[in-house]
NUVEXGU-140781 format. One record per atom (N, C-alpha, C): residue in one letter; x, y, z. Coordinates in steps of 0.05 Angstrom, whole numbers, padded with zeros to 5 digits, always signed. Each point is the difference from the previous one (the first is absolute). Example, Ala and Ser with C-alpha at 12.3 -4.5 7.8 and 13.67 -1.06 7.14 Angstrom:
2
a+00264-00114+00156
a-00018+00024+00000
a+00018+00024+00000
s-00007+00021-00014
s+00016+00024+00001
s-00015+00022+00014
//
This chain:
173
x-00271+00314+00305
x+00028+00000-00006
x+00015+00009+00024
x+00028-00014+00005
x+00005+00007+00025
x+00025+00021-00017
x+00002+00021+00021
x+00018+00021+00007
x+00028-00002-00021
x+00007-00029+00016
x+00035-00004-00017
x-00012-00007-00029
x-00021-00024-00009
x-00007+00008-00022
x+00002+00019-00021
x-00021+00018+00005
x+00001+00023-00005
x+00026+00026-00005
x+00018-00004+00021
x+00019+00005-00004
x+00025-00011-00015
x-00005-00031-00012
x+00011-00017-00023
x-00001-00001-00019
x-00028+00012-00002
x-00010+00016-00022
x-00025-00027-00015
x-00005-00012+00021
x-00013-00019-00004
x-00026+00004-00002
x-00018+00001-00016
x-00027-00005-00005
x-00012-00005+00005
x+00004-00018-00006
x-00021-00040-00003
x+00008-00025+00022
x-00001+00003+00026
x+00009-00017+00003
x+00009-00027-00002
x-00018-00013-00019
x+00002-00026-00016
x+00019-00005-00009
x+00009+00024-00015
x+00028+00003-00018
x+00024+00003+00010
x-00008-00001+00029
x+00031+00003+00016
x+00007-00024+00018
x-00011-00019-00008
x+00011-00037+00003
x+00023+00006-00012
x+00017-00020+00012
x+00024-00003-00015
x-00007-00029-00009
x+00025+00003-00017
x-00005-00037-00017
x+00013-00016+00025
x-00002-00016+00010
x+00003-00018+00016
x+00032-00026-00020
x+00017-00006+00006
x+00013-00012-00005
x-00010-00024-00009
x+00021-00019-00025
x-00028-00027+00005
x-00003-00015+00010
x-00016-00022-00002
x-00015-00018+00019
x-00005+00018+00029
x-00017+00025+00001
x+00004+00010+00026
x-00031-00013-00004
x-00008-00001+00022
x-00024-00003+00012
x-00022+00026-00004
x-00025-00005+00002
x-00020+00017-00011
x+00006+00032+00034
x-00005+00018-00015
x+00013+00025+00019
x-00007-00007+00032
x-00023-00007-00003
x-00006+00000+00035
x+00024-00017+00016
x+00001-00024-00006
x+00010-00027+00008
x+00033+00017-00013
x+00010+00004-00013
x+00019+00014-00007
x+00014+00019+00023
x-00020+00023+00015
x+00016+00022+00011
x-00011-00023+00031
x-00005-00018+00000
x+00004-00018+00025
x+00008-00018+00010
x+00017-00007-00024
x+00026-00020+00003
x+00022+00016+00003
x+00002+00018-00028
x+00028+00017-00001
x+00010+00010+00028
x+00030-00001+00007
x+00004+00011+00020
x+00019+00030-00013
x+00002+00004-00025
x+00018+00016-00007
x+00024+00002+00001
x+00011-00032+00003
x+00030+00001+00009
x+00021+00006-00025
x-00011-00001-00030
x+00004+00006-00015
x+00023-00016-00013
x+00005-00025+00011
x+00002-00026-00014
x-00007-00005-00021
x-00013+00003-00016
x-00012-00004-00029
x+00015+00028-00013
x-00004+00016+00005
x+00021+00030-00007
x+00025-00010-00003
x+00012-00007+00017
x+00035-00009+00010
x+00009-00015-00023
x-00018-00016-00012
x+00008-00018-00008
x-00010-00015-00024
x-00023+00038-00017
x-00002-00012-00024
x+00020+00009-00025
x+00012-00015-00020
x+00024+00002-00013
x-00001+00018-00019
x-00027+00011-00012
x-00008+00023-00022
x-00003+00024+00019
x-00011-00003+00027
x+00004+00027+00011
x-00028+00018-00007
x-00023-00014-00001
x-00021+00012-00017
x-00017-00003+00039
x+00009-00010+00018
x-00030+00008+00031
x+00023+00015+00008
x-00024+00022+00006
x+00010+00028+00027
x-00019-00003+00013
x+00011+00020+00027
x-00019+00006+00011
x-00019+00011+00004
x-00028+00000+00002
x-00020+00020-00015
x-00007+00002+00035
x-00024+00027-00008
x-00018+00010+00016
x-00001-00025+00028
x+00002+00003+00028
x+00004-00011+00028
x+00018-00029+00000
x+00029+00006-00020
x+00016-00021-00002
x-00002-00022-00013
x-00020-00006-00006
x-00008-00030-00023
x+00022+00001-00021
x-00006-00017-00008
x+00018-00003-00028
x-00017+00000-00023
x+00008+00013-00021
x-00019+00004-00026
x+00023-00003-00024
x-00020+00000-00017
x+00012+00001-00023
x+00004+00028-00022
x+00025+00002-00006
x+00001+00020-00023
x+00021-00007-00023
x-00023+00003-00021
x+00001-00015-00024
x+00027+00023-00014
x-00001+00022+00016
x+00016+00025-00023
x+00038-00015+00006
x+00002-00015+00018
x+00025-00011+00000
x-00001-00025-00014
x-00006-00008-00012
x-00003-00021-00012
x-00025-00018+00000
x+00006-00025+00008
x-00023-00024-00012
x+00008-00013+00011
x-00017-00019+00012
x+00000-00029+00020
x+00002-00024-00011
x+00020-00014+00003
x+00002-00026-00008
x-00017-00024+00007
x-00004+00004+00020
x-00018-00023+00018
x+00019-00020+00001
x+00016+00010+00019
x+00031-00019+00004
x-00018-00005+00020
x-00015+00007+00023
x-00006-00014+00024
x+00022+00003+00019
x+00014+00013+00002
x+00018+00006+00022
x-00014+00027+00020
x-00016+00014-00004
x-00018+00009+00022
x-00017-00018+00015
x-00012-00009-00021
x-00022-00025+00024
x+00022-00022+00022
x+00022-00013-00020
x+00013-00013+00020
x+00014+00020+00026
x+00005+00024-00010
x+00006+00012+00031
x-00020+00009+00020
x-00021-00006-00006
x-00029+00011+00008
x-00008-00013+00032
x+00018-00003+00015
x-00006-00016+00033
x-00030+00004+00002
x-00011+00025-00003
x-00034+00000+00013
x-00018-00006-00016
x+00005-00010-00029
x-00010-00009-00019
x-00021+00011-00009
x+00009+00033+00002
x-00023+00009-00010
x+00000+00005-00039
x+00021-00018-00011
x+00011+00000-00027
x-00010-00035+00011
x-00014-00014-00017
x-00008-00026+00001
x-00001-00010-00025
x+00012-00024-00001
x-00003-00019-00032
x-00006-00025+00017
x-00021-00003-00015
x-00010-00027+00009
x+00017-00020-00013
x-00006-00001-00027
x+00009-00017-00019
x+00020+00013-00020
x+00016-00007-00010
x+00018+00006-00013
x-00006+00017-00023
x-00023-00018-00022
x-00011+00020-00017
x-00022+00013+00010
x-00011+00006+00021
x-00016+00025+00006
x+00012+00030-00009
x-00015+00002-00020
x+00005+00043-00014
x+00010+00008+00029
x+00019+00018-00012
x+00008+00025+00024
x-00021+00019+00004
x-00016+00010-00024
x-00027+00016+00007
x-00011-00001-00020
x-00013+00020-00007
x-00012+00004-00022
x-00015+00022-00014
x+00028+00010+00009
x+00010+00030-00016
x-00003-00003-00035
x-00014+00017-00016
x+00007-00005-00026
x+00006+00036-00009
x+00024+00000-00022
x-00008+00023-00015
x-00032+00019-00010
x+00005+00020+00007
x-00022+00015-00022
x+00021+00028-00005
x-00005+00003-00027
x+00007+00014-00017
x-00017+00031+00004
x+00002+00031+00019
x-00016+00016-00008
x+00000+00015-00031
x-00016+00014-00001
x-00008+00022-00022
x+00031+00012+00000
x+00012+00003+00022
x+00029+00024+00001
x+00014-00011-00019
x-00001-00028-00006
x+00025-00011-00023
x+00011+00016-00020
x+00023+00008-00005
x+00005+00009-00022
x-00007-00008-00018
x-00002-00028-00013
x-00017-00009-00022
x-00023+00014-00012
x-00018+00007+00021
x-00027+00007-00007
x-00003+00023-00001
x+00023+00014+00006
x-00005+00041-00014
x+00018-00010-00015
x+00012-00017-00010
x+00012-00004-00036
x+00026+00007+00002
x+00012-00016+00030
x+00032+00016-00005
x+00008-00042+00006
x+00022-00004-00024
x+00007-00023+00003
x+00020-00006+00017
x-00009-00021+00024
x+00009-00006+00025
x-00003-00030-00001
x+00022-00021+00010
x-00002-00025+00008
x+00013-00010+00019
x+00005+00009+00012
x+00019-00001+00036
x-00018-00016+00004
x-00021+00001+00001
x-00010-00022+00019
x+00002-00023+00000
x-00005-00010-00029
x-00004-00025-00014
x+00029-00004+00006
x+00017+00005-00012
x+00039-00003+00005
x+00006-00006+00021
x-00015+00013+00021
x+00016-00006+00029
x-00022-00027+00010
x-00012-00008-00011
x-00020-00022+00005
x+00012-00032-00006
x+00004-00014+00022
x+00014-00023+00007
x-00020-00024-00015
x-00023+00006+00004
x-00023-00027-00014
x-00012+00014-00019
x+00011+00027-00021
x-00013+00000-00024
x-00031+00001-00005
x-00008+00006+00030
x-00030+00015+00005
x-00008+00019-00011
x+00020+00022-00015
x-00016+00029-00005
x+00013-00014-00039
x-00017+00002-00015
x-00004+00000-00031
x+00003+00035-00007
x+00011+00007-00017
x-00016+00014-00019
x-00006-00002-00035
x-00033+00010+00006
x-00020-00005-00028
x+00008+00016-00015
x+00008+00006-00019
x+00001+00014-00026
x-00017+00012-00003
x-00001+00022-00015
x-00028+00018-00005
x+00007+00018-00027
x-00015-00009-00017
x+00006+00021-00025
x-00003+00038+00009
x+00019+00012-00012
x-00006+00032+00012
x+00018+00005+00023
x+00009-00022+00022
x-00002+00012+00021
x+00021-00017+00017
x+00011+00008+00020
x+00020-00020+00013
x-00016-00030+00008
x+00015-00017+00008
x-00004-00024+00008
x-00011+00002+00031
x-00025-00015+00002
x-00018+00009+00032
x+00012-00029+00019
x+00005+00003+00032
x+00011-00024+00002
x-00040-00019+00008
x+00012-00023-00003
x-00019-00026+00013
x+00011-00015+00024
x-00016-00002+00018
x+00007-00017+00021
x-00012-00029+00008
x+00017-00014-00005
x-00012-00032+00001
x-00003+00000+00033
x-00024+00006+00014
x+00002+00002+00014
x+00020-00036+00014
x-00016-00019-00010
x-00001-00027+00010
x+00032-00007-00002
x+00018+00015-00008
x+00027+00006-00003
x+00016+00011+00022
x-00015+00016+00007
x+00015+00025+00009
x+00000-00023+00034
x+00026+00008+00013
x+00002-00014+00027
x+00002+00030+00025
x-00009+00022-00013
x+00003+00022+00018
x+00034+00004+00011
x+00013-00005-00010
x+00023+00004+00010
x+00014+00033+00015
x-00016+00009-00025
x+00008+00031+00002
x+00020+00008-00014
x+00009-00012-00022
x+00034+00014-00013
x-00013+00013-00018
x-00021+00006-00016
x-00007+00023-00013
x-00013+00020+00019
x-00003+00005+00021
x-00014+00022+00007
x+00023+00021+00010
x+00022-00012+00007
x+00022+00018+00004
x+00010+00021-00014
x+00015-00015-00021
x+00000+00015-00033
x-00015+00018-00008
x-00020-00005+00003
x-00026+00010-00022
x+00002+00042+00011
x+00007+00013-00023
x+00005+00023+00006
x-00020+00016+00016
x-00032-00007-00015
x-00021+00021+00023
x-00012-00016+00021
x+00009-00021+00008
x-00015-00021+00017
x-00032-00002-00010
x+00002-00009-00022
x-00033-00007-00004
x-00006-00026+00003
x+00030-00018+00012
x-00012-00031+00006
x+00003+00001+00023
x-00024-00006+00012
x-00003-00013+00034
x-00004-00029+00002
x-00003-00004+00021
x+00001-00028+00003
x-00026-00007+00023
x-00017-00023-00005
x-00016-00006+00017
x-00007-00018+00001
x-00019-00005+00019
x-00012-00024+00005
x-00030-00003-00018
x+00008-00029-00010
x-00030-00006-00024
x-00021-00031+00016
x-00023+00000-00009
x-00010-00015-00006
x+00011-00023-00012
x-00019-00018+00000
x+00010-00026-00011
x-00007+00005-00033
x-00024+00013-00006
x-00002+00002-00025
x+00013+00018-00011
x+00007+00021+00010
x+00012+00027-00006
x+00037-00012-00010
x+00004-00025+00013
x+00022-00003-00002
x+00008-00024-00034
x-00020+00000+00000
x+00001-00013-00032
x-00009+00007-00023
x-00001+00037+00001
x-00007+00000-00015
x+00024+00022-00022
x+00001+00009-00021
x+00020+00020-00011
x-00009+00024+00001
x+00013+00013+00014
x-00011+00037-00003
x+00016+00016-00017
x+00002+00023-00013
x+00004+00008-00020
x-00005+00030+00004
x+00028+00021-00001
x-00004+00034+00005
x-00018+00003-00025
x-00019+00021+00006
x-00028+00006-00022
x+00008+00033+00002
x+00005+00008-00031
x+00008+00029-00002
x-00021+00015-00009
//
């Protein structure tokens, strides 16, 4: 762990990737295009890329949620934001729901599902007990507009598998 790490209060280094804007390119090929001119910053309209850790641009979901207007990749000169094709995914970020949910210590919460643009997060009914949410995963476009909201941040956002991404996950109390 290096020094500033540590002094970030950083751990794990794994966990201190930033999310990469979308259509960015896989990290390596990413921090070797980027020039940091921060063109994709300037000029996205939700205001959700800053600047993270040695100037890149990243994503934070706590200001909102990404449209996938594509107006970062078109300002992207070094192309390190690439769309090949029009419908190529921006990434493939999906919701997961942690244990922190209010749902699941039994306090009724639905910010998430509410602030959810494709109606990805369900919630199941449960005799006894508040309503638990479900996540279609094969729904969910990772946008990020419930992870903002969400009072204890128990939704993160990540990168899945191909199978992981079709399937429904569900908070277990």
């Amino acid at each position: 762990m290096s020094r500033r790490g540590f002094l970030r209060g950083r751990v794990n280094a794994a966990a201190a990737t930033a999310q990469r804007p979308p259509w960015a390119r896989d990290e390596a090929d990413f921090v070797a295009h980027c020039t940091r001119c921060a063109a994709c910053i300037d000029h996205c309209p939700t205001q959700i890329l800053v600047r993270a850790d040695g100037g890149y641009p990243a994503v934070d979901f706590a200001g909102g949620e990404c449209t996938f207007c594509g107006e970062c990749v078109s300002r992207c000169e070094p192309r390190a934001l690439y769309r090949e094709q029009a419908e190529d995914p921006p990434w493939t970020l999906r919701v997961r729901i942690g244990q922190a949910c209010l749902a699941a210590q039994g306090v009724e919460c639905r910010v998430c599902g509410e602030a959810c643009p494709a109606a990805a997060i369900r919630f199941r009914p449960r005799l006894g007990g508040v309503a638990l949410p479900v996540l279609e995963t094969d729904a969910c476009n990772g946008c990020g507009a419930c992870s903002g909201p969400c009072p204890v941040r128990a939704i993160e956002l990540r990168s899945m598998d191909a199978d992981a991404m079709n399937a429904p996950t569900e908070v277990k109390q």
